[in-house]
Backbone as CSV, one residue per row, in Angstrom:
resi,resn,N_x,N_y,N_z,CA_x,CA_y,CA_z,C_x,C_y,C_z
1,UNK,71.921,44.716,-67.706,72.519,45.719,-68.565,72.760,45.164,-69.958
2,UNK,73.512,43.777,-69.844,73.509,43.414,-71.311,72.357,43.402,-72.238
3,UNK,71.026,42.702,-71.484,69.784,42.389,-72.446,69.572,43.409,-72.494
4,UNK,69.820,44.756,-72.037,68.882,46.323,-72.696,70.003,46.963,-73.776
5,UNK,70.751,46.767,-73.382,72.055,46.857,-74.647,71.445,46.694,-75.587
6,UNK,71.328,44.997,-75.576,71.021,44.268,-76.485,69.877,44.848,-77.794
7,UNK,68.606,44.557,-75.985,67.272,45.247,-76.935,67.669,46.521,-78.258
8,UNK,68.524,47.468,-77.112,68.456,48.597,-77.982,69.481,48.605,-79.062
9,UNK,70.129,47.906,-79.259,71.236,47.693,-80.484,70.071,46.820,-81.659
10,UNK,69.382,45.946,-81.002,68.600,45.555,-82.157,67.634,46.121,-82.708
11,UNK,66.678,47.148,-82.007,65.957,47.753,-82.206,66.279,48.871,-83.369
12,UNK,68.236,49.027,-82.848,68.120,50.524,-84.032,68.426,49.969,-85.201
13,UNK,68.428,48.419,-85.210,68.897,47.669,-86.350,67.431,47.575,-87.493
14,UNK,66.390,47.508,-86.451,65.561,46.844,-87.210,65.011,48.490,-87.552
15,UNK,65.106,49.374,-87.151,64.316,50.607,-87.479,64.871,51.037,-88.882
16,UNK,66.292,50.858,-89.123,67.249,51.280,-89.915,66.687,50.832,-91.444
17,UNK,66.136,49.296,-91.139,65.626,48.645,-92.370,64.003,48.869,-92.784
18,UNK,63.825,49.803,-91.537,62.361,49.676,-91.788,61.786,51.076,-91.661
19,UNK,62.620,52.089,-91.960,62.434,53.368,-92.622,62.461,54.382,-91.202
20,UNK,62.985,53.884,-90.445,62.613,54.651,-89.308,61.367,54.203,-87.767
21,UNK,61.041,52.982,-88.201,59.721,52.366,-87.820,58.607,53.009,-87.849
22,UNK,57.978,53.621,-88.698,57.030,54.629,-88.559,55.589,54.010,-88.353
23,UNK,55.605,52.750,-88.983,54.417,51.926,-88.636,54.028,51.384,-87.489
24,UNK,54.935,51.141,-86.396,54.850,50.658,-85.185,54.247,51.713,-84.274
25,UNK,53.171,51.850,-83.518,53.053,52.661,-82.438,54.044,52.191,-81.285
26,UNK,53.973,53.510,-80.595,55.468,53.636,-79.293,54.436,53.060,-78.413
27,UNK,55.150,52.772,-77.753,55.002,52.796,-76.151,54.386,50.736,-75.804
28,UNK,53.876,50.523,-75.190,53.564,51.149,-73.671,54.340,51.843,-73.213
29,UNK,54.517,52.746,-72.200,55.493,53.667,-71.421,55.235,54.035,-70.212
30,UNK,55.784,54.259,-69.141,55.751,54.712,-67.953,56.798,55.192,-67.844
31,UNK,56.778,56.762,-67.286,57.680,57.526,-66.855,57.710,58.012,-65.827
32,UNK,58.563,58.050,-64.715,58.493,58.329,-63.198,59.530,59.407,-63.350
33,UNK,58.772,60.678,-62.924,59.679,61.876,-62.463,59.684,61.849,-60.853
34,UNK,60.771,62.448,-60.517,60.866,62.402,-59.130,61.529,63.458,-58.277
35,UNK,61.365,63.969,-57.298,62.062,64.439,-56.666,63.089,63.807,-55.541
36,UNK,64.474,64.448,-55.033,65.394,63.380,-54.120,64.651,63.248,-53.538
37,UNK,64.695,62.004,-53.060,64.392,61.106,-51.235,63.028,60.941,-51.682
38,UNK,61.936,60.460,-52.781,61.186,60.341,-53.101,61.339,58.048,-53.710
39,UNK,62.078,57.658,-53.729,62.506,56.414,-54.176,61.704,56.314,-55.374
40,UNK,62.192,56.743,-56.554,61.565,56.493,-57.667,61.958,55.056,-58.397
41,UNK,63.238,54.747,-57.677,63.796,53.421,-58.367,63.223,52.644,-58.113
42,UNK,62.694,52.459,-56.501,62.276,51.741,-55.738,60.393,51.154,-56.579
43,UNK,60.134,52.667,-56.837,58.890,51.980,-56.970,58.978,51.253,-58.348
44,UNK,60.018,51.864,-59.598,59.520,51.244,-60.661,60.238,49.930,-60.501
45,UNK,60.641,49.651,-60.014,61.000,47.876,-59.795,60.230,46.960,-58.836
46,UNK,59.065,47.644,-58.227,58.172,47.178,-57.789,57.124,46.841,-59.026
47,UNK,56.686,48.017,-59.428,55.659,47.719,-60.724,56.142,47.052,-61.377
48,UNK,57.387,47.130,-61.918,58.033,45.955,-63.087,58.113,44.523,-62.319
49,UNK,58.167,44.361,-61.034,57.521,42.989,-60.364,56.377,42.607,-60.419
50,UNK,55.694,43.225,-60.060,54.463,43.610,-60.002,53.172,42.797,-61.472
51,UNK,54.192,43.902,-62.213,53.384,43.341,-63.930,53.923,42.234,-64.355
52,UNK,55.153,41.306,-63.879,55.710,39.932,-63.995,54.749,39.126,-62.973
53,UNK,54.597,39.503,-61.977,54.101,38.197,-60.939,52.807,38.118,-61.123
54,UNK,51.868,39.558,-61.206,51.069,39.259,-60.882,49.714,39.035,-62.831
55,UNK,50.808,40.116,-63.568,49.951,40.242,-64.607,50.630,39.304,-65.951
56,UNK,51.379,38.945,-65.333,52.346,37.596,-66.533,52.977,38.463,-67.875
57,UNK,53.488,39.429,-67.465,54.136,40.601,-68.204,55.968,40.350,-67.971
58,UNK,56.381,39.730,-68.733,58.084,39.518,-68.243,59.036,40.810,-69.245
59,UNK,58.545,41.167,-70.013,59.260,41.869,-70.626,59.458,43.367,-70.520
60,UNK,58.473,44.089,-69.432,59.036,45.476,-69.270,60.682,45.325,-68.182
61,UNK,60.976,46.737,-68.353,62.389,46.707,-68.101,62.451,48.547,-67.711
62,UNK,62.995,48.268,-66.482,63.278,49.800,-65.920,64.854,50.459,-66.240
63,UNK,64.554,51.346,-66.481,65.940,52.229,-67.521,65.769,53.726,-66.173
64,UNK,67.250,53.656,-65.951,67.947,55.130,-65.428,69.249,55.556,-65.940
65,UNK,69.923,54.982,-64.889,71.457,55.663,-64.893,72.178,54.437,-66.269
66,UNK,71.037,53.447,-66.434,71.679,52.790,-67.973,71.713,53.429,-69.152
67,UNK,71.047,54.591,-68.771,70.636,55.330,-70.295,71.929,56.001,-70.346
68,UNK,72.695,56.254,-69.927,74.464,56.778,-69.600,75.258,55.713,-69.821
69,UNK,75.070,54.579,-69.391,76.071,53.386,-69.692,75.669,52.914,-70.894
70,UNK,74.747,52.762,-72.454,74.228,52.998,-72.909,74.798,53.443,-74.604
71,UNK,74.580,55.140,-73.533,74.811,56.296,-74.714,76.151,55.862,-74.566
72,UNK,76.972,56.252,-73.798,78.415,55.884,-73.293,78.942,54.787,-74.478
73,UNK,78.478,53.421,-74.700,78.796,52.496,-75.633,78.505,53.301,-77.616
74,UNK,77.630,54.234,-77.388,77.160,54.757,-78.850,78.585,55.675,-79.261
75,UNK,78.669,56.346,-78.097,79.861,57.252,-77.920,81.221,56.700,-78.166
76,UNK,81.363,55.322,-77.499,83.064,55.203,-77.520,83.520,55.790,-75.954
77,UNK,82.601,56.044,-75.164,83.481,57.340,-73.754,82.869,56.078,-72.724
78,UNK,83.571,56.268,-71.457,83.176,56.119,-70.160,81.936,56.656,-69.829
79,UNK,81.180,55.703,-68.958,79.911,55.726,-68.636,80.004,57.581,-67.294
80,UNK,81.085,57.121,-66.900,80.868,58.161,-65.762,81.355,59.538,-66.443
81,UNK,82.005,59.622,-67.707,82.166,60.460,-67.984,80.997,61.534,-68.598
82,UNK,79.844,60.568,-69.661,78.841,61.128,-69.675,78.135,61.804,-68.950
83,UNK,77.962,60.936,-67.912,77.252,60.996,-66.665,77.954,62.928,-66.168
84,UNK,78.900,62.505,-66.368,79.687,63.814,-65.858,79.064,65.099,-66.422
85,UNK,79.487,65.080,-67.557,78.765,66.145,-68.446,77.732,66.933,-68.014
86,UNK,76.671,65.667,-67.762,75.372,66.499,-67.459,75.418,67.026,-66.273
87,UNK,76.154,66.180,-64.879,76.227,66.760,-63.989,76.620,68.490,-63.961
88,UNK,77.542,68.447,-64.640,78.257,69.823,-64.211,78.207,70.693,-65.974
89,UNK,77.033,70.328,-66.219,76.789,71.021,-67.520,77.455,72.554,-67.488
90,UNK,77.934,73.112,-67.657,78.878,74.443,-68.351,80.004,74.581,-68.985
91,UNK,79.882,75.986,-69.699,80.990,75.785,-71.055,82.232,75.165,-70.529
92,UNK,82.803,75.738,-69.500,84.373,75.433,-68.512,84.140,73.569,-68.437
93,UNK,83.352,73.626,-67.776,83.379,72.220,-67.459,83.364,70.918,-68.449
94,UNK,82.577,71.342,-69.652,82.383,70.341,-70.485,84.089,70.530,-71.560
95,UNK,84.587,71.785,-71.728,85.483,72.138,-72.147,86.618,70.942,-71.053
96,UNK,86.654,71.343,-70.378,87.709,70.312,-69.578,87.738,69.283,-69.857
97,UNK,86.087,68.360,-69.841,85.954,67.131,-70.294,86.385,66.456,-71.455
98,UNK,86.411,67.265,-72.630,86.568,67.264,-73.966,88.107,66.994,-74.135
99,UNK,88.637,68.157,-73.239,89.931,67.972,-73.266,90.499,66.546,-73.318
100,UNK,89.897,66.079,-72.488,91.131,65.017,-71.632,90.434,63.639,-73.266
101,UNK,89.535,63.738,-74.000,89.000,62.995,-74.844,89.951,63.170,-76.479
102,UNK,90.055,64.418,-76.365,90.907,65.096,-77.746,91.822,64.036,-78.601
103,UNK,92.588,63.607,-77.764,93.550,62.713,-78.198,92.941,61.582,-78.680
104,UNK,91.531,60.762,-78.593,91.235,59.400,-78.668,90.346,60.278,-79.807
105,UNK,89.270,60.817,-79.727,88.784,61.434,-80.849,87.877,62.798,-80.482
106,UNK,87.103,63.214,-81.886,86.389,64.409,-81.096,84.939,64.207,-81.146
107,UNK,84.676,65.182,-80.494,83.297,64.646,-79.915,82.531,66.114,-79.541
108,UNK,81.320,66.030,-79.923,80.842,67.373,-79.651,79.827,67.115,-78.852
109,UNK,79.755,68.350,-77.537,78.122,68.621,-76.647,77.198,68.298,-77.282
110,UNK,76.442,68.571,-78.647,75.636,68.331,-79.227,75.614,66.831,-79.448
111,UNK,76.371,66.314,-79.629,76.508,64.971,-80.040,76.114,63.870,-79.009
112,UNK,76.931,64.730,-77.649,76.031,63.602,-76.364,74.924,63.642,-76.107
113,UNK,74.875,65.226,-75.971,72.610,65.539,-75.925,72.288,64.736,-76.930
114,UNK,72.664,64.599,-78.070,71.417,63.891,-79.114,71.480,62.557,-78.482
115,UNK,72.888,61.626,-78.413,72.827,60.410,-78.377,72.125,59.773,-77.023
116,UNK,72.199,60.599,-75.922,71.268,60.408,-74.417,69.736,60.261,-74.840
117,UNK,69.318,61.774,-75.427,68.050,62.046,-75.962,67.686,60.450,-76.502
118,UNK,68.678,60.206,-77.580,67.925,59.005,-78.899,67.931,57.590,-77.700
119,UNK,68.451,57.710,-77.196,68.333,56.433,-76.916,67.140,56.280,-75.567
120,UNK,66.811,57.524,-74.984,65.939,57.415,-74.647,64.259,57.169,-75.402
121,UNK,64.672,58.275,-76.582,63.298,58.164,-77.179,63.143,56.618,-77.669
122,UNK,64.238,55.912,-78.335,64.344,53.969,-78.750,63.498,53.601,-78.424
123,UNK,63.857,53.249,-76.236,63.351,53.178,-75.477,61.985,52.641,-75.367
124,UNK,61.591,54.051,-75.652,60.134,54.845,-74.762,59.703,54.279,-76.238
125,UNK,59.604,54.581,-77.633,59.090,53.868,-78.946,58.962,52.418,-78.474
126,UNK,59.834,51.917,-78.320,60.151,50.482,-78.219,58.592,49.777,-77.430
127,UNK,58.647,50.423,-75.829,57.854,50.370,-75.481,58.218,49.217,-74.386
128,UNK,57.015,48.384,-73.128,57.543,47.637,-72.005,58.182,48.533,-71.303
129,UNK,58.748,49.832,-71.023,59.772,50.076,-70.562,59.063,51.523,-69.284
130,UNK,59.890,51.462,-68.355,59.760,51.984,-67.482,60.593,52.861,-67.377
131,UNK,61.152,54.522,-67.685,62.407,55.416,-67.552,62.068,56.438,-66.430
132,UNK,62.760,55.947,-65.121,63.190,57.096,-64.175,63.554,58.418,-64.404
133,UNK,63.110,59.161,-64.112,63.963,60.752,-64.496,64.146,60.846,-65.902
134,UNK,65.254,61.348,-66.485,65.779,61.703,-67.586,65.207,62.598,-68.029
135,UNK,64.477,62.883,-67.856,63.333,64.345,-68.674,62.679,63.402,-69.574
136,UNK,61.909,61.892,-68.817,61.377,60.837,-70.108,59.943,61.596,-70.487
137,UNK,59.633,61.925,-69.624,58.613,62.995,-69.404,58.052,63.695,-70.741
138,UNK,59.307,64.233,-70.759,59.283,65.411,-72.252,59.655,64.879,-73.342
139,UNK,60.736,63.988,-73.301,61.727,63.645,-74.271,60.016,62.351,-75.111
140,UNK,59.277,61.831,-74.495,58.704,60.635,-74.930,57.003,61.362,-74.786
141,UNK,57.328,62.437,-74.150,55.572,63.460,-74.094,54.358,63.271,-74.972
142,UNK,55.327,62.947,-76.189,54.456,62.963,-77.362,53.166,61.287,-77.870
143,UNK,54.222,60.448,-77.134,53.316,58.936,-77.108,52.585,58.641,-76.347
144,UNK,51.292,58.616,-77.174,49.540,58.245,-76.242,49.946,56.941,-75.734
145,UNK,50.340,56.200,-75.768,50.514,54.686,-74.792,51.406,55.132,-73.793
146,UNK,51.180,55.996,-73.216,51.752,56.040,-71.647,50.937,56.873,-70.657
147,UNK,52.032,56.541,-69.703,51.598,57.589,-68.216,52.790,57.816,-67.833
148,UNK,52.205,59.186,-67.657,53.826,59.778,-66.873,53.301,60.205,-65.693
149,UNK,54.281,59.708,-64.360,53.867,60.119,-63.270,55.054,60.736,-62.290
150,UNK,54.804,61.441,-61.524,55.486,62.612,-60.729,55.088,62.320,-58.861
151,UNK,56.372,61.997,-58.430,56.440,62.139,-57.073,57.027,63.227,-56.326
152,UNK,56.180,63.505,-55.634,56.608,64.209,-54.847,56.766,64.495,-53.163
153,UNK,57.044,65.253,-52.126,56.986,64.635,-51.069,57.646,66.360,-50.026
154,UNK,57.222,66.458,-48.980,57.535,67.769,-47.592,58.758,66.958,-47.742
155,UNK,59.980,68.428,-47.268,61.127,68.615,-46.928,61.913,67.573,-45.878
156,UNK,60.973,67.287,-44.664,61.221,66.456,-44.087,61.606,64.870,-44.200
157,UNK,60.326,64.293,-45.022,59.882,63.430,-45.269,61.014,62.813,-46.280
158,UNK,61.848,63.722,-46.669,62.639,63.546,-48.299,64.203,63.156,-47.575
159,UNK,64.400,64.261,-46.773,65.278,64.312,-45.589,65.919,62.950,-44.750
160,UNK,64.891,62.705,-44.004,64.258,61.297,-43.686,65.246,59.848,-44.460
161,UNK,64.453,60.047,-45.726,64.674,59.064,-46.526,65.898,58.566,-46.974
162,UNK,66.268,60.242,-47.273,67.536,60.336,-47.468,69.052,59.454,-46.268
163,UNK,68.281,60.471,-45.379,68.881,59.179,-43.877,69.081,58.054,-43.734
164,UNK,67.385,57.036,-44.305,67.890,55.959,-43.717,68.655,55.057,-44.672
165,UNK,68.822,55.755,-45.914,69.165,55.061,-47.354,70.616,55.155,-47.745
166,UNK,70.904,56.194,-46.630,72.504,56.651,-47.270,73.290,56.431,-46.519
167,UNK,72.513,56.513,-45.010,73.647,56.379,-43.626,73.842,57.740,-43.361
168,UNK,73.215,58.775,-43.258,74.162,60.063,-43.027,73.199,60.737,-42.234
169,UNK,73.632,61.865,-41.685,72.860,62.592,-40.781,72.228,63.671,-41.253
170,UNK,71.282,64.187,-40.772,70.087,65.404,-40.828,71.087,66.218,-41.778
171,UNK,71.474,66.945,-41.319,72.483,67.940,-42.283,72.774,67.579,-43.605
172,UNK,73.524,66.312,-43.096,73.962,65.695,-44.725,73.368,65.133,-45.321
173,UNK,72.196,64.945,-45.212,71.161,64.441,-46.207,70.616,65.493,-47.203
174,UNK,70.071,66.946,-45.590,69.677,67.617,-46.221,71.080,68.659,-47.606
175,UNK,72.097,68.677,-47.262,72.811,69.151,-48.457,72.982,68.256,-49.867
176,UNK,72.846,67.097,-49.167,72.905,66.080,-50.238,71.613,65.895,-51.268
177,UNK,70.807,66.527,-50.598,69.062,66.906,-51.943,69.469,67.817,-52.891
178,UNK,69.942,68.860,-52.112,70.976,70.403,-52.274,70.996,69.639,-53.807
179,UNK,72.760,69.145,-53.863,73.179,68.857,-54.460,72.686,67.919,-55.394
180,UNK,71.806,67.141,-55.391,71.490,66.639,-56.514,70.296,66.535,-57.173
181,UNK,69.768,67.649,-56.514,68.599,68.512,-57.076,69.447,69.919,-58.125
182,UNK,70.721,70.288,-58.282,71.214,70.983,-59.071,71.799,69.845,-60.252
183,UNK,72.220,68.490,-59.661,72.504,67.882,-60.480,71.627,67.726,-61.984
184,UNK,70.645,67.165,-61.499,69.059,67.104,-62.173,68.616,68.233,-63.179
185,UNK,68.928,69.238,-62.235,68.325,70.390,-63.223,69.050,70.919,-64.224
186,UNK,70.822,70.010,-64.069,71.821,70.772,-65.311,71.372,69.728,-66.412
187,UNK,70.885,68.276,-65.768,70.509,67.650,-66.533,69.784,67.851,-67.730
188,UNK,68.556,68.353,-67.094,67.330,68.732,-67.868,67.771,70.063,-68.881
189,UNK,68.143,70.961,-68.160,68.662,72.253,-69.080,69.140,71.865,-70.560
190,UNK,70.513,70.438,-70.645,70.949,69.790,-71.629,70.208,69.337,-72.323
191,UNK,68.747,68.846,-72.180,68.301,68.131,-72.709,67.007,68.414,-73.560
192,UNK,66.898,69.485,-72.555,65.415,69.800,-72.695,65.409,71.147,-72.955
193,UNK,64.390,72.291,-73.449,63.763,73.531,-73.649,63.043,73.699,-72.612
194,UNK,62.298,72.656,-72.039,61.096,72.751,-71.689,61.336,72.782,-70.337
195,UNK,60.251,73.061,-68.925,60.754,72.558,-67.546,59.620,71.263,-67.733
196,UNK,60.617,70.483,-67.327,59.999,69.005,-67.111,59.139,68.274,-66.090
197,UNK,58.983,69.631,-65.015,58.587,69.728,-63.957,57.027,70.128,-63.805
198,UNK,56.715,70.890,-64.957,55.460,71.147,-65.029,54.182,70.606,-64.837
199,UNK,53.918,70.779,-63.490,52.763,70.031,-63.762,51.282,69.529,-64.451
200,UNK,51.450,69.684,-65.916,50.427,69.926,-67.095,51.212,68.698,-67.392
201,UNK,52.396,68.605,-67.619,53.258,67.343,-68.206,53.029,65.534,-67.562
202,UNK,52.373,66.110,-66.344,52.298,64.797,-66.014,50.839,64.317,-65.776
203,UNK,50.449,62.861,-65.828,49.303,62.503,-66.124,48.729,62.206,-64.509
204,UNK,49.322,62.020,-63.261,49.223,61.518,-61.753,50.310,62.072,-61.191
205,UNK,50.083,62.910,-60.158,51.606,63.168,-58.731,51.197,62.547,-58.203
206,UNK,51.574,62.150,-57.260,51.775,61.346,-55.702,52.324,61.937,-54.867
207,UNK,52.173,62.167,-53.564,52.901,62.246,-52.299,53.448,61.259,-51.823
208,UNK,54.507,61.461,-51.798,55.197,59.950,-51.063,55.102,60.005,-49.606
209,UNK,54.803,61.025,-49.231,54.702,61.181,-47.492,53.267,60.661,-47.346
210,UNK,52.186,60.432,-48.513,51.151,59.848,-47.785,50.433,58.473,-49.006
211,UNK,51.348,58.122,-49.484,50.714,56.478,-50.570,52.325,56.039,-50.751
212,UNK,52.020,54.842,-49.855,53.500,53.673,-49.826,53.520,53.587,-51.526
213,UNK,54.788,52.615,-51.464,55.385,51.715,-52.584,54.150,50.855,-53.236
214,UNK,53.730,50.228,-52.221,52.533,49.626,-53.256,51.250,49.639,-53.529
215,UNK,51.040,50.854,-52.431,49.777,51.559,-53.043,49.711,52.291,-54.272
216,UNK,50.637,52.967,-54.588,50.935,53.523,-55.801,50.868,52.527,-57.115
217,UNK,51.903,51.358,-56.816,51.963,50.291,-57.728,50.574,49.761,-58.261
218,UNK,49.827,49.848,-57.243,48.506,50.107,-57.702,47.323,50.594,-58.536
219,UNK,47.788,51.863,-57.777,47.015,52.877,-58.803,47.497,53.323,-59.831
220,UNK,49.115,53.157,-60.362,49.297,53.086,-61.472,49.082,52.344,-62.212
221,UNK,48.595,50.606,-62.151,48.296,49.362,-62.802,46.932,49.593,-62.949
222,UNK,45.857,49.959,-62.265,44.673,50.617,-62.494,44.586,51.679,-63.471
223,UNK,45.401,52.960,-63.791,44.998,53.718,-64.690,45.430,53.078,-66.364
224,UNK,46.559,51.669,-65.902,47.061,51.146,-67.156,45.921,50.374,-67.496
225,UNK,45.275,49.832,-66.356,44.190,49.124,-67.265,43.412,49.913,-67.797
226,UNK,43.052,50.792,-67.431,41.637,51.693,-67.949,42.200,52.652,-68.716
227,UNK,43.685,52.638,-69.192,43.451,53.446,-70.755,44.338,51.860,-71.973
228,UNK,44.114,50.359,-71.445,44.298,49.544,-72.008,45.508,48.967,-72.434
229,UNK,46.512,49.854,-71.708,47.554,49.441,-72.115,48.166,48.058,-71.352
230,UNK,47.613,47.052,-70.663,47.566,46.050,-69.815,47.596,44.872,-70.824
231,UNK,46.057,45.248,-71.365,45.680,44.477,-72.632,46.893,44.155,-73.775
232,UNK,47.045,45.474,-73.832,48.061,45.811,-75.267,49.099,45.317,-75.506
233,UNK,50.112,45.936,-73.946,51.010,44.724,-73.675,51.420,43.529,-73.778
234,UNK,49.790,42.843,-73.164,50.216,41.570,-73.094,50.490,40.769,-74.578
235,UNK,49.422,41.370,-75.611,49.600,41.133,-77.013,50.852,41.320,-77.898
236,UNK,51.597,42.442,-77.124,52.979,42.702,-77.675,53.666,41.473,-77.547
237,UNK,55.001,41.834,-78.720,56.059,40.590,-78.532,57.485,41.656,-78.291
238,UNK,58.038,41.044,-76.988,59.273,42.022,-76.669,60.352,41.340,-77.863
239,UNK,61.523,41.976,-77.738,62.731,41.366,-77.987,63.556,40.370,-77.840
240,UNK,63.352,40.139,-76.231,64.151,38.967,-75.935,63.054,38.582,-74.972
């Protein structure tokens, strides 16, 4: 957590002096959309092993629920409070939130969407970087040095996963997708115009009910070589 801090505190340092970085192309990038009980974490910390052990790549770095602990530091607020926000995105709710903030300072909805958004897009510019969910999808859509890829997976199969990962039973797994499959989507609503879900948006789906963890890791390191971003990489110089 500290070294991505880090990265990204220096990064907005050096953009600041350098007009915005407009000369730098973004990316490399990989973006994993996912559906619950699909292990999207799982796989991008495989590939980010993966491109260390096997392709002598030490500097990509997988970004999720840091992009909240993060914005959270840009903000001045609690990580879970952000986090909150999006969860239960509506006027009542974010109104409540605000409340209990009033006294330390003010702070506007708009202000967290942008600062989540920016620090994702940093990120995804920056490049090395791997972002789970977030709507990286859309939010980073626009940079040719990536792949964005989309898992997906039968009811069961998600169910399942959910089971053996959480400890809980059939029922409560299955309410527990319920629920944070609404989580997700108040997410995106905040963030995005767009549905992020679309499948035009993404460059590869997968079934997770039928290509493991590292078959995938695979065939995503294969399409990186063959649109060069392997190469590119390796020529890059990270941050730290």
């Amino acid at each position: 957590m500290t070294n991505s801090l880090l990265t990204y505190l220096n990064k907005r340092v050096v953009q600041t002096h350098q007009n915005g970085n407009l000369n730098k192309a973004s990316g490399p990038l990989i973006t994993i959309s996912r559906e619950v009980g699909c292990s999207g974490l799982e796989l991008a910390n495989a590939l980010k092993e993966k491109l260390k052990q096997v392709h002598h790549q030490e500097n990509w770095k997988v970004l999720s629920k840091e992009i909240f602990q993060i914005s959270a530091r840009e903000l001045d607020l609690d990580p879970e409070k952000v986090a909150k926000i999006f969860k239960q995105f509506d006027r009542t709710a974010f109104d409540d939130i605000l409340y209990t903030f009033r006294e330390k300072r003010s702070i506007s909805e708009k202000k967290v969407r942008h600062t989540v958004v920016d620090v994702i897009r940093s990120y995804a510019d920056d490049g090395h970087c791997i972002i789970v969910g977030r709507a990286g999808n859309v939010i980073a859509g626009d940079i040719k040095n990536a792949i964005h890829v989309r898992l997906i997976a039968p009811s069961e199969f998600k169910i399942r996963s959910i089971m053996e990962k959480n400890k809980l039973g059939h029922e409560e797994a299955r309410k527990f997708i319920i629920e944070e499959e609404k989580d997700r989507l108040a997410y995106r609503k905040a963030v995005t115009d767009k549905n992020s879900e679309q499948p035009e948006l993404f460059d590869v789906i997968f079934n997770r009910a039928e290509f493991n963890t590292d078959c995938i890791v695979d065939f995503i390191l294969f399409l990186m070589e063959k649109k060069g971003m392997l190469k590119q990489a390796g020529n890059m110089i990270g941050y730290f």
